[in-house]
N, C-alpha and C positions, 0 to 999 in steps of 0.2 A: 499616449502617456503610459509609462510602465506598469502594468498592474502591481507589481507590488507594492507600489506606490502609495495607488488608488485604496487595496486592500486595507494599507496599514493604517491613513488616514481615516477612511472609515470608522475602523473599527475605535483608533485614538477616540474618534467623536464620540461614537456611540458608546464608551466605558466612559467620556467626560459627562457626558449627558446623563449617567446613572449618578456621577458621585456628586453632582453639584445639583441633582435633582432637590435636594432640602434648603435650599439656600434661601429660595420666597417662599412664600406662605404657601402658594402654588409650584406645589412640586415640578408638574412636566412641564410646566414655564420653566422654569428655573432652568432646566436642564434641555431647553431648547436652546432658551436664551444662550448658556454657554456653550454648546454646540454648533448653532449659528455664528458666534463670535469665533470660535478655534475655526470652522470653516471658512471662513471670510479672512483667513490669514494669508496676506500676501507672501509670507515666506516659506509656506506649506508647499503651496504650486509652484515656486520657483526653484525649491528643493525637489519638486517631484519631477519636473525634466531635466535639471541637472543631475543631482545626485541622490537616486532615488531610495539608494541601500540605506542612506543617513535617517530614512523617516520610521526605521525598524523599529527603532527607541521610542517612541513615542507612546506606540499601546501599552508598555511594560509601566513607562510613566503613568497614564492614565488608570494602567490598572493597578498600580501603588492608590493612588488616588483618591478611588472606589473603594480598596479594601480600607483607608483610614477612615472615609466616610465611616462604612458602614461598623469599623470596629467598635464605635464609641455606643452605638446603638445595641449593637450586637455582644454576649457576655462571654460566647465562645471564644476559643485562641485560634478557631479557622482563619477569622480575615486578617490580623496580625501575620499568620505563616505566610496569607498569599501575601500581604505586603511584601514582609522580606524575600519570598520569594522572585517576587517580582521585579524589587531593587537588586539581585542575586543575578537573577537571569541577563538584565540589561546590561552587564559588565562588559558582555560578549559584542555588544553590536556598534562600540566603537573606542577610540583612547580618549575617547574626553569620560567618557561612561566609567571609566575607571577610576577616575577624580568625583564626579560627581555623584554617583550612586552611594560610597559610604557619606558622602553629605546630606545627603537624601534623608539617608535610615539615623543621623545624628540628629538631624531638623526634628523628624518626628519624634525619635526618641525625648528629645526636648520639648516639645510644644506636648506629648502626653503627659511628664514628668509635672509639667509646669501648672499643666488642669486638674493631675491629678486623675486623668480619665482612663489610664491604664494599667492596671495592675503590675507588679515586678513580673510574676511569671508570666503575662501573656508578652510582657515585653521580649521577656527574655526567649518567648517561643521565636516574635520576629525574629531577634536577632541573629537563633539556632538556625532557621529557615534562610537566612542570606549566608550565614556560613557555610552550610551545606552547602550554596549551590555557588562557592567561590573555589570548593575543594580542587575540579577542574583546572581552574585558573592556576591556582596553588602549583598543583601539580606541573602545568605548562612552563610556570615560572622557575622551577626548579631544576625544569631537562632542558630549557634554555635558558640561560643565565645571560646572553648576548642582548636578550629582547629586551629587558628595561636600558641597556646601551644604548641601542638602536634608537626607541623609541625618545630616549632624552635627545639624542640629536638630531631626531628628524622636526621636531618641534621647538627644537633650540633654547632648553630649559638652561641648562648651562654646559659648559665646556667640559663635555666626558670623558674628551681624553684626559682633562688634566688633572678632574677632578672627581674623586669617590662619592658614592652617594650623600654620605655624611657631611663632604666637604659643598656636594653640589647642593643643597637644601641651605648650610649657611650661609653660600652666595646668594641663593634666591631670598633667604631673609634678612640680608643685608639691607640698610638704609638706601643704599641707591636700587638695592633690585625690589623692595617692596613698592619705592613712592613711584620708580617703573609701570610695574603690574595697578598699583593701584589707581593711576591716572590711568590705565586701560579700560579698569575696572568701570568707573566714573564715565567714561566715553561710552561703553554699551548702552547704559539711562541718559544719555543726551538726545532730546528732543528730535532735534533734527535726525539724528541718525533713527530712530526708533520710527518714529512718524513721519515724517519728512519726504524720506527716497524711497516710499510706495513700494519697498521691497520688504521690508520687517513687518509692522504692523500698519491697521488701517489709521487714519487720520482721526475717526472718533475717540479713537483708542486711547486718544490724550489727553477725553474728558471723564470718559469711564474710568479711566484705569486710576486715576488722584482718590478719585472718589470712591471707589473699591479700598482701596487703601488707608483711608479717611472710614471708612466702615468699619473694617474690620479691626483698626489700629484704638479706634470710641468705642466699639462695644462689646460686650462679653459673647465672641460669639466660638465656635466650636475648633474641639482640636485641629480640622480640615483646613477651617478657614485660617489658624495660625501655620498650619503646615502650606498651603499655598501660597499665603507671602512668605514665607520663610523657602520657599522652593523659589518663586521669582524674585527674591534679593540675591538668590545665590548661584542663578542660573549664568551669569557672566565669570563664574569663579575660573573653572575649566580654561575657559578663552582665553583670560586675564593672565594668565600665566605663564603663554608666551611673550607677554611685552610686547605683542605687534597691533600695528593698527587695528580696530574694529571692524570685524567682518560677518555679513548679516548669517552666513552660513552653521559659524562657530555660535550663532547667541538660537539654535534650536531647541535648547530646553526651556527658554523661556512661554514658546505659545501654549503649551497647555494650562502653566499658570498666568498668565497674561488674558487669558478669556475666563478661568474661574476669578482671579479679580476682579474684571471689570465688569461680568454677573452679579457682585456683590456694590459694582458701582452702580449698574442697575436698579438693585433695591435702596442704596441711598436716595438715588434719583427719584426713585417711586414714593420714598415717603417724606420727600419736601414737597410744601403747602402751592410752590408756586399760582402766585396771585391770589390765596386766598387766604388769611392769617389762620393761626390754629385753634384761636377759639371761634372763628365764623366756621370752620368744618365740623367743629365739636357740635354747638349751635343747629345746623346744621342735621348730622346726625341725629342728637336729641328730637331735631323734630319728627325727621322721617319713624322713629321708632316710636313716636307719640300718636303720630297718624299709622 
């Protein structure tokens, strides 16, 4: 298997496993738990002898991740920079990264705004911090002017030669090119495809991952946890926009939030009574603390 592969995966885990470390009451649970679940990702290993360069993205992901974790906790504007930086840096490692990374840094921006857990200026440090490191880009975009061409027809967004960017965005937002994309959209969360063909995620995955969701969606829990479903609703966007079939390759941004979900399905799981109602465990408890 490619090492760099193996490298980048690792390391994905081991920066997952720091940022979802708070998620149970038991930290390095918590952060086992969803490192064992991003490991046990059929689509990890089948990207890693196919196409191994595609897993590059993943630790910049994770380590977005980690730094919102720890932002909320933390009063400095450090972990905010490495966010941005991080959403900044992953621009480079492929063209869907290009779509999805200012989605990324909009999600969070939104999920802090909306708790209230980030101050304007540390916001605005992120957001310094991803400019910065798109300056590059900027530049590249500039001394070639062919490459957003290129790239719109290699991907088949819409007809370049005919049409200018301006003209090519309100064909894509057209009634037929959206309900297009958006049935694509809809296809990456269908069951079978997700769970089903032993290639995307595992078959648990599809009682964890409700329940994750079901968690996180009841209860007041942290800006991470809004920013990871807000990252796995938005993980098929990129894909979705070629209007082509579903393909397990193109939905790669989903396994890092797909295991901090279904972590947090985990702790639903953990705190139903199964088989014992909630006042016989109260009951229960009272007594052991009585003896």
């Amino acid at each position: 298997m490619n090492p760099v592969a193996v490298v980048a995966i690792a390391v994905a885990a081991g920066t997952i496993a720091l940022a979802a470390s708070g998620i149970l009451s038991s930290g390095r649970s918590a952060g086992f738990v969803a490192a064992t679940l991003f490991l046990l990702t059929p689509l990890l290993w089948m990207q890693a002898r196919s196409e191994p360069a595609s897993l590059i993205v993943l630790p910049f992901i994770t380590g977005w991740l980690l730094a919102v974790s720890r932002a909320q906790s933390d009063g400095s504007a450090a972990w905010p920079a490495v966010a941005g930086a991080c959403l900044g840096a992953a621009i480079y490692t492929s063209y869907a990264s290009v779509v999805m990374m200012p989605l990324f840094l909009l999600i969070t921006i939104g999920a802090a705004v909306h708790a209230r857990a980030l101050s304007a200026r540390r916001l605005g440090v992120m957001v310094a911090a991803f400019a910065v490191a798109l300056i590059p880009f900027a530049v590249f975009l500039a001394r070639h002017p062919d490459a957003l061409h290129h790239t719109v027809t290699t991907f088949h967004l819409y007809d370049a030669d005919r049409f200018n960017l301006r003209q090519g965005l309100r064909e894509m937002a057209s009634w037929i090119g959206l309900t297009a994309r958006s049935e694509v959209y809809y296809d990456y969360f269908n069951p079978a495809f997700l769970f089903l063909t032993g290639r995307v995620l595992l078959f648990p995955m599809a009682v964890l991952l409700p329940a994750g969701l079901y968690q996180i969606m009841s209860c007041k829990d942290t800006v991470f946890a809004r920013v990871a479903l807000g990252g796995f609703l938005a993980a098929p966007f990129a894909a979705s926009l070629t209007a082509e079939a579903p393909t397990p390759r193109r939905i790669l941004f989903l396994t890092p939030f797909a295991a901090v979900v279904a972590t947090y399905g985990v702790k639903w799981l953990l705190a139903r009574p199964f088989g014992t109602n909630s006042a016989e465990r109260q009951e229960r408890s009272a007594s052991s603390r009585h003896s």
